[in-house]
SEMAR-740126 format. One line per 5 residues: for each residue x, y, z of N, C-alpha, C. Coordinates in Angstrom, 1 decimal. Last residue first. Layout:
N
X Y Z X Y Z X Y Z  ...
***
This chain:
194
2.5 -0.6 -33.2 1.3 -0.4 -32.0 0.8 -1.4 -31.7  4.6 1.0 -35.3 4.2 -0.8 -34.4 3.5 -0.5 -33.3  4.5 3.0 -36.5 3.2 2.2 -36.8 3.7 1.1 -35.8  6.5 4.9 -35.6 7.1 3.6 -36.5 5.9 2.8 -36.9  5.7 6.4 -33.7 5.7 7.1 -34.8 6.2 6.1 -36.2
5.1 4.3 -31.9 3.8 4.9 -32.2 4.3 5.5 -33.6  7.7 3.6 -31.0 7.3 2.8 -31.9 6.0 3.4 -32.6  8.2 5.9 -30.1 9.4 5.7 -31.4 8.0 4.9 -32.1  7.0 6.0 -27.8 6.7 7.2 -28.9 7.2 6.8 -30.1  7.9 4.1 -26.1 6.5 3.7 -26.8 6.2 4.9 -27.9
10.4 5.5 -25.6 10.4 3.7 -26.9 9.1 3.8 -27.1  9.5 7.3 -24.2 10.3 7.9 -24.9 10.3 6.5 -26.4  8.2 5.8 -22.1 7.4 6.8 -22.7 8.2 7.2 -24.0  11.3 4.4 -21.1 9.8 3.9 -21.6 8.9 4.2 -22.5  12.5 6.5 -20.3 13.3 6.1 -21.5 11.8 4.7 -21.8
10.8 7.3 -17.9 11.4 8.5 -19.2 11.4 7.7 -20.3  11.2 5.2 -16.3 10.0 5.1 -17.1 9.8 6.7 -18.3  13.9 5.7 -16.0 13.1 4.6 -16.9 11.6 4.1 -16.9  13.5 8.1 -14.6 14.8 7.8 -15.7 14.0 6.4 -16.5  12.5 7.1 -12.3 11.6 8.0 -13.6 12.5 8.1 -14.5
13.5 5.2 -11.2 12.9 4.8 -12.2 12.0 5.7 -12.4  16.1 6.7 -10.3 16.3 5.2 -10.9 14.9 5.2 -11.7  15.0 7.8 -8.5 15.5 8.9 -9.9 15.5 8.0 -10.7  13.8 6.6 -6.7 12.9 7.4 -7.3 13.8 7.8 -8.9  16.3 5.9 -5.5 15.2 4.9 -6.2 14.2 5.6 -6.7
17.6 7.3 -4.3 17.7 6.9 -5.4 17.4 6.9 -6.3  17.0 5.7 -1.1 17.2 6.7 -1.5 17.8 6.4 -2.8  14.6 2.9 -1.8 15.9 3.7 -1.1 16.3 4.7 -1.6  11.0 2.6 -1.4 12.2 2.8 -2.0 13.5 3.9 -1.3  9.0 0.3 0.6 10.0 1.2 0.4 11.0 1.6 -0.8
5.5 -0.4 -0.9 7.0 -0.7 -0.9 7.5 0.5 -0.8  2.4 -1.2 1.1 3.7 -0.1 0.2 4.7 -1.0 0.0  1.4 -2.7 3.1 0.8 -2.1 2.3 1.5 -1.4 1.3  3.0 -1.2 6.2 2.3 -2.4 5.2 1.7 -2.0 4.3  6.0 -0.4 7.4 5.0 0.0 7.3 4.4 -0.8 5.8
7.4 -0.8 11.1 7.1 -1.7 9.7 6.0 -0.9 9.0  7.8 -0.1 13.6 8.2 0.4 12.6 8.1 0.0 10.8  4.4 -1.2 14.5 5.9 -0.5 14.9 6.7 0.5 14.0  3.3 -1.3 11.6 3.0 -2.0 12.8 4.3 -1.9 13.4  1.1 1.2 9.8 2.3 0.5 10.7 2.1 0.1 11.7
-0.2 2.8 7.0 -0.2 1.9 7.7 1.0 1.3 8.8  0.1 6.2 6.1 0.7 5.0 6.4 -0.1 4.0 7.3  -1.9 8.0 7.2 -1.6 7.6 5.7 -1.1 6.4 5.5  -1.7 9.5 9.6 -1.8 10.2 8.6 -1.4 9.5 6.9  -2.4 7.5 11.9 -3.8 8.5 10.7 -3.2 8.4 10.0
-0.2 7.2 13.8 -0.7 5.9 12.6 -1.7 6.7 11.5  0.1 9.3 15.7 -1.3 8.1 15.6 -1.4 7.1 14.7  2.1 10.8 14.5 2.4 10.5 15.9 1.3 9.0 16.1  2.3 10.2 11.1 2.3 10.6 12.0 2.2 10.4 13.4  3.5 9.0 8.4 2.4 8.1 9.5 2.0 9.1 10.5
4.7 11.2 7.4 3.8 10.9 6.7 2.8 9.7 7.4  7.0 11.4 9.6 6.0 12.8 8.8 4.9 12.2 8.0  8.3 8.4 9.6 7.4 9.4 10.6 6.6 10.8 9.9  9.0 8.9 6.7 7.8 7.3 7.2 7.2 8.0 8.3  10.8 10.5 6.9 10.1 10.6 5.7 8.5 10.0 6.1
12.7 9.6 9.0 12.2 10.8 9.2 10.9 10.9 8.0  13.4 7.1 7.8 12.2 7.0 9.1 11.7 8.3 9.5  12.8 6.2 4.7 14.1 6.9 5.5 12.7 7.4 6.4  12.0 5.2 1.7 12.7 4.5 2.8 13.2 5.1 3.8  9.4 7.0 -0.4 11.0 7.0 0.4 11.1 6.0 1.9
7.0 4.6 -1.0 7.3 5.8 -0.3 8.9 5.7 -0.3  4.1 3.6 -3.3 5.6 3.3 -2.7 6.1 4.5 -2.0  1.4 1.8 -2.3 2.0 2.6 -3.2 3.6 2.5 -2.9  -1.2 3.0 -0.8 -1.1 1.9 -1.4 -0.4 2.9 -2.2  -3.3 4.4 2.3 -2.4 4.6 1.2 -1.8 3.5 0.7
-5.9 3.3 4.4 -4.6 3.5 3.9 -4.2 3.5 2.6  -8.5 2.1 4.2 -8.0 3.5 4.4 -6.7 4.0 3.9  -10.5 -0.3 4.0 -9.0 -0.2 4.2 -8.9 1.0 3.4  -13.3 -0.9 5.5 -13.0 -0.9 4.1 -11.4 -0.4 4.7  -15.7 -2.2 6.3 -14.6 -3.0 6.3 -13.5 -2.2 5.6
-18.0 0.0 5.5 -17.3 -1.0 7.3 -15.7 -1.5 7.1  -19.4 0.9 3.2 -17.1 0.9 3.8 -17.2 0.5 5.2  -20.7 -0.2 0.8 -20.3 -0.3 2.3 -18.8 0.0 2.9  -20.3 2.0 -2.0 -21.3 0.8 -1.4 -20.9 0.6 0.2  -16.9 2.4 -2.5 -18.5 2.9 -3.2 -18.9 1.2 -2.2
-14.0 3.4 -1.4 -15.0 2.5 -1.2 -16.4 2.8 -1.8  -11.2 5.1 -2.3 -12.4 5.5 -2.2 -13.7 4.5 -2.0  -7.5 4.3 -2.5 -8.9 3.6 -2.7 -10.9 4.2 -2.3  -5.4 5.7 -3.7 -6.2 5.6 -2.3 -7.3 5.4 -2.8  -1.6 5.4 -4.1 -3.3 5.3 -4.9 -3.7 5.3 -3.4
1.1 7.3 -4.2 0.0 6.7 -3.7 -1.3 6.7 -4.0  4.6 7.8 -3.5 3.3 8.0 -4.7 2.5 7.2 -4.5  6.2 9.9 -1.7 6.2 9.1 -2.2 5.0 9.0 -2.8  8.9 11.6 -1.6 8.1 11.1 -0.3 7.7 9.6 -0.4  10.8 13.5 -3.6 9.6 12.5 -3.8 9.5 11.5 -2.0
12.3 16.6 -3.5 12.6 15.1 -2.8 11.6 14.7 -2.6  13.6 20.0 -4.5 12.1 18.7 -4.2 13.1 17.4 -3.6  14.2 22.4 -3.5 14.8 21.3 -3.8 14.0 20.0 -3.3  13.1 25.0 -5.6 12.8 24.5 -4.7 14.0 23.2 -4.5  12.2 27.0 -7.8 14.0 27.4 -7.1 14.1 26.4 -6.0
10.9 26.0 -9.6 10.5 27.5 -8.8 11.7 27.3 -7.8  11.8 24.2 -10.9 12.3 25.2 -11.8 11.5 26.6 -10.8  11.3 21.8 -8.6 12.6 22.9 -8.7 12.7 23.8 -9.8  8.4 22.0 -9.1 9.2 22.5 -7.7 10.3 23.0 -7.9  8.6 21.2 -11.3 7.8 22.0 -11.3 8.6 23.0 -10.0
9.6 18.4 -10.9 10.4 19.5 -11.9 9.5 21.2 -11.6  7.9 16.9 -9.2 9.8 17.5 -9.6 10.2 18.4 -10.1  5.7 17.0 -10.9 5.7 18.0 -9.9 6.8 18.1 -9.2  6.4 14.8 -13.0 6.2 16.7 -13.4 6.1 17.8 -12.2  7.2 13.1 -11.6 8.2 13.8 -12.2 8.0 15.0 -12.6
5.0 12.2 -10.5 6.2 12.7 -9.6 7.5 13.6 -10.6  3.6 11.6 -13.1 2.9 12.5 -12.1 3.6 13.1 -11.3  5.3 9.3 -13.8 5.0 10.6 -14.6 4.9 11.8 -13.6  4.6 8.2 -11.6 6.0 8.4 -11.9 6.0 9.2 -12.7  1.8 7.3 -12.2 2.3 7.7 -10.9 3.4 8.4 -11.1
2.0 6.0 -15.2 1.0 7.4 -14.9 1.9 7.8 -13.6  3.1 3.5 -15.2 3.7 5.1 -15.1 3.0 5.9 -14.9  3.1 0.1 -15.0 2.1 1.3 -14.2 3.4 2.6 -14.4  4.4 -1.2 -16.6 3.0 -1.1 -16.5 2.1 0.0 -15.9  7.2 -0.2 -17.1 6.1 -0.1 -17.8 5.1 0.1 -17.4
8.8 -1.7 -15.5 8.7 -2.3 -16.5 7.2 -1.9 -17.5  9.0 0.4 -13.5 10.1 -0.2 -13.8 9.7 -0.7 -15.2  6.4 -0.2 -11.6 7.0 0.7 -12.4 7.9 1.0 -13.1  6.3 -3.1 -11.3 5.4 -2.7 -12.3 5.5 -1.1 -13.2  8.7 -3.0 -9.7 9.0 -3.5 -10.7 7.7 -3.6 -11.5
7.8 -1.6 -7.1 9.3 -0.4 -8.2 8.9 -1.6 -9.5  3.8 -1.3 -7.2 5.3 -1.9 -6.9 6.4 -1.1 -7.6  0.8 -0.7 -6.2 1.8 -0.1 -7.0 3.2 -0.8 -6.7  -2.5 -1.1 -6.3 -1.1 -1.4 -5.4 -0.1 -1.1 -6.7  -6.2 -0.4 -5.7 -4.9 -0.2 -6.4 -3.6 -0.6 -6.0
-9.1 -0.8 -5.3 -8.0 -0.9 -5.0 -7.3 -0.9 -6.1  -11.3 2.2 -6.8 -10.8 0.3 -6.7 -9.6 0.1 -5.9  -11.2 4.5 -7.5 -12.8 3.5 -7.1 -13.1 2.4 -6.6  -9.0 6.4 -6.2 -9.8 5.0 -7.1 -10.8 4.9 -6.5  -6.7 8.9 -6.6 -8.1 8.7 -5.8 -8.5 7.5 -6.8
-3.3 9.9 -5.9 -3.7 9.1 -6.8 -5.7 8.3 -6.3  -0.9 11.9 -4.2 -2.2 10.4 -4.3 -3.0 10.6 -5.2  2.7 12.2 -4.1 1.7 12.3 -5.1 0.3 11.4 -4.4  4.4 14.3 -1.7 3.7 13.5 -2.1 2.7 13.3 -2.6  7.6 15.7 -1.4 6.5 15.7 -1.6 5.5 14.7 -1.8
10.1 17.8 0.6 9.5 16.4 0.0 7.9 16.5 -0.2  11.7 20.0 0.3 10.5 19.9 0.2 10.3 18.6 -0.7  14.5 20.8 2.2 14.4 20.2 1.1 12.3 20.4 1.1  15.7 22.0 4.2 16.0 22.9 3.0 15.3 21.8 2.2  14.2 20.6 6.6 15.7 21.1 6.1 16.1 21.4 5.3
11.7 20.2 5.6 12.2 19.9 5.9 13.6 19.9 5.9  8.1 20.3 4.2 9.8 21.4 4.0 10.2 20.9 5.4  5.8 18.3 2.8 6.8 18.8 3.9 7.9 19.7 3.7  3.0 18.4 0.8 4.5 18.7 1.5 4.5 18.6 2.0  0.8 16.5 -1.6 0.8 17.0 -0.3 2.4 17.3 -0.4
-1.3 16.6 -4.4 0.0 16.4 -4.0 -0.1 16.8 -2.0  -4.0 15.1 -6.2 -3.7 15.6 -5.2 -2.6 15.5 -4.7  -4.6 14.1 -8.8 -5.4 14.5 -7.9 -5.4 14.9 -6.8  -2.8 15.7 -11.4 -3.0 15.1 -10.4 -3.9 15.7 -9.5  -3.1 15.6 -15.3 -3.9 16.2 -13.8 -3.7 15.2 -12.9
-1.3 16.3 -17.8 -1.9 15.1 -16.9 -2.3 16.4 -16.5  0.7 15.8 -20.4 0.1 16.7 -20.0 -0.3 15.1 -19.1  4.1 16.2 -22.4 3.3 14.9 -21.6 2.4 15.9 -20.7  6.0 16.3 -25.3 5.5 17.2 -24.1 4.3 16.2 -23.5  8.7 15.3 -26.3 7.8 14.7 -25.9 7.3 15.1 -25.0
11.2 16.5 -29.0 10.7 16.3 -27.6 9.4 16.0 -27.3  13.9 14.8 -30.8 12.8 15.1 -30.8 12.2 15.6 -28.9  16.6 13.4 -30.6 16.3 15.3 -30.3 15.2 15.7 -30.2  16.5 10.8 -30.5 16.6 11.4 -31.9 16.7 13.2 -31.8  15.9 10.0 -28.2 17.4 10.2 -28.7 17.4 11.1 -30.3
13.8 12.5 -27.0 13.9 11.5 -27.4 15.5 11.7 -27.9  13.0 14.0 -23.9 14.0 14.8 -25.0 14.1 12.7 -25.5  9.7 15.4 -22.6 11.3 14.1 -22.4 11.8 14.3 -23.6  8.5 17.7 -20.3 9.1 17.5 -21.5 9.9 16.0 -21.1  5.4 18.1 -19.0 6.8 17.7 -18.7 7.4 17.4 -20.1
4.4 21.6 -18.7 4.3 20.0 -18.9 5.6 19.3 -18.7  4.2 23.9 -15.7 4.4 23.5 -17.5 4.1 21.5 -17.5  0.5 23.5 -14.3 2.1 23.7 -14.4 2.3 22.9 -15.8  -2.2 26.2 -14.6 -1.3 24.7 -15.1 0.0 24.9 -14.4  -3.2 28.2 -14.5 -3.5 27.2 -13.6 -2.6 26.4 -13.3
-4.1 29.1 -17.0 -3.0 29.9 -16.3 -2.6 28.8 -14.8  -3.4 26.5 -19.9 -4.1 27.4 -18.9 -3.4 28.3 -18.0  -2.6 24.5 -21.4 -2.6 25.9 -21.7 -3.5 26.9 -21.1  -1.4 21.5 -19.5 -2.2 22.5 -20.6 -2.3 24.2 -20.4  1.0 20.5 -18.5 1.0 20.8 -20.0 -0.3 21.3 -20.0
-0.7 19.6 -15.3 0.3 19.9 -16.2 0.4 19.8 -17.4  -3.1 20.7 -12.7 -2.8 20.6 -14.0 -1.6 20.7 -14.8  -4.5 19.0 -9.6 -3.1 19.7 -9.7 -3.4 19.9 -11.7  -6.5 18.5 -7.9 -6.6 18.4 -9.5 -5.5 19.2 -9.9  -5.3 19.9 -5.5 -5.8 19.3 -5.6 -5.9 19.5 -7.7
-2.1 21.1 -3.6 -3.0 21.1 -4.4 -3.9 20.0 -4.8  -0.7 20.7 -0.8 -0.5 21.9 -1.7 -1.5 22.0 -2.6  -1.4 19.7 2.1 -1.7 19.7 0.7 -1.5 20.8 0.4  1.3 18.5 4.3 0.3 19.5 4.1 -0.3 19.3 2.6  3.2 16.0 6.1 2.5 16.9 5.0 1.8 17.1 4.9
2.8 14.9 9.0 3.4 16.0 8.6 3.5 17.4 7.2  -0.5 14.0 9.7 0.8 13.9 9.0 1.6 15.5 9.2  -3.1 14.4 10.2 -2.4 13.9 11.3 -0.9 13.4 10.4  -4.4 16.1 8.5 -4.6 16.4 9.5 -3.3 16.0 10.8  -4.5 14.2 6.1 -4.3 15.6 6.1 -3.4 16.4 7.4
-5.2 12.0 6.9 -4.4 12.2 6.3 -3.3 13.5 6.6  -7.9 13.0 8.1 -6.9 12.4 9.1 -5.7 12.1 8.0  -9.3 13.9 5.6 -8.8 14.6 6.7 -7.5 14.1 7.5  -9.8 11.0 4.4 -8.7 12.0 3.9 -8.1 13.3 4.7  -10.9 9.8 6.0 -9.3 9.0 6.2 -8.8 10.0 5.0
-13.3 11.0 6.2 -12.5 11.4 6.9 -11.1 11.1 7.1  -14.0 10.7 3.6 -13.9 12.0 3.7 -13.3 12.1 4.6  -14.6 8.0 4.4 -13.5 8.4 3.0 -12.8 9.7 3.5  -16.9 8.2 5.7 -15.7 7.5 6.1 -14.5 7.9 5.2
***
């Protein structure tokens, strides 16, 4: 059942998978660079990860993208758990494949970032959909629900459940703070307050 609400993801959306176990900052040929954050002090803060899987669209000169994120568990993501810290791994993740895109000459635009829950033990019941937050804009929602509802999104009409919209922005709004986050938890790590 998993295997297939990742096909019909796949399958019945407008974005395509670019990669899986994506790699950034490590020193492989594989990898994308890492992501740098420049502290106020000048210092810089090279940040490595592996995403589990990105998907595209190219769409009028732009290539929107999208990050998911595979659990064992449900997961839900909100802008004010990402905003305040709690949850960055995701926003990390968007930012390095931002940046990756455009230093290959591309003009990215985040879609949006999504855990997907993997059911261990009985999946009758189990909820398929994406969990997370996506760009607010109906061409973005249509490419990624697709013509059937499959491709990811949940919706009832035009409503789509399970996520929070962010408006256009709103992505830059808070990888900029969850930047200046990662950037205060480095100060304090190198100040002993842990």
């Amino acid at each position: 059942d998993s295997l297939y609400a990742v096909a019909c993801q796949c399958r019945d959306s407008a974005y395509v998978p670019g990669g899986f176990e994506v790699k950034f900052g490590y020193p492989t040929k594989d990898s994308l660079p890492p992501l740098e954050i420049r502290n106020p002090d000048g210092s810089v803060i090279k940040v490595k990860g592996k995403i589990d899987r990105y998907d595209y669209w190219d769409h009028e000169g732009v290539r929107y993208f999208r990050i998911i994120d595979y659990k064992s568990s449900k997961h839900q993501l909100t802008p004010g758990e990402a905003y305040d810290g709690y949850k960055m791994q995701m926003m990390t993740y968007m930012d390095a494949m931002e940046t990756a895109i455009g230093k290959d000459g591309g003009n990215p635009m985040c879609g949006g970032v999504f855990y997907f829950a993997i059911p261990t033990g009985r999946v009758k019941d189990a909820d398929f959909s994406l969990k997370g937050l996506f760009y607010d804009d109906p061409g973005n929602i249509e490419a990624m629900a697709g013509e059937n509802g499959k491709g990811g999104l949940k919706r009832y009409g035009q409503r789509v459940t399970g996520c929070s919209g962010v408006p256009e922005g709103g992505f830059d709004f808070l990888k900029s703070r969850v930047r200046a986050n990662i950037s205060e938890i480095t100060e304090h790590v190198k100040q002993g307050r842990i």
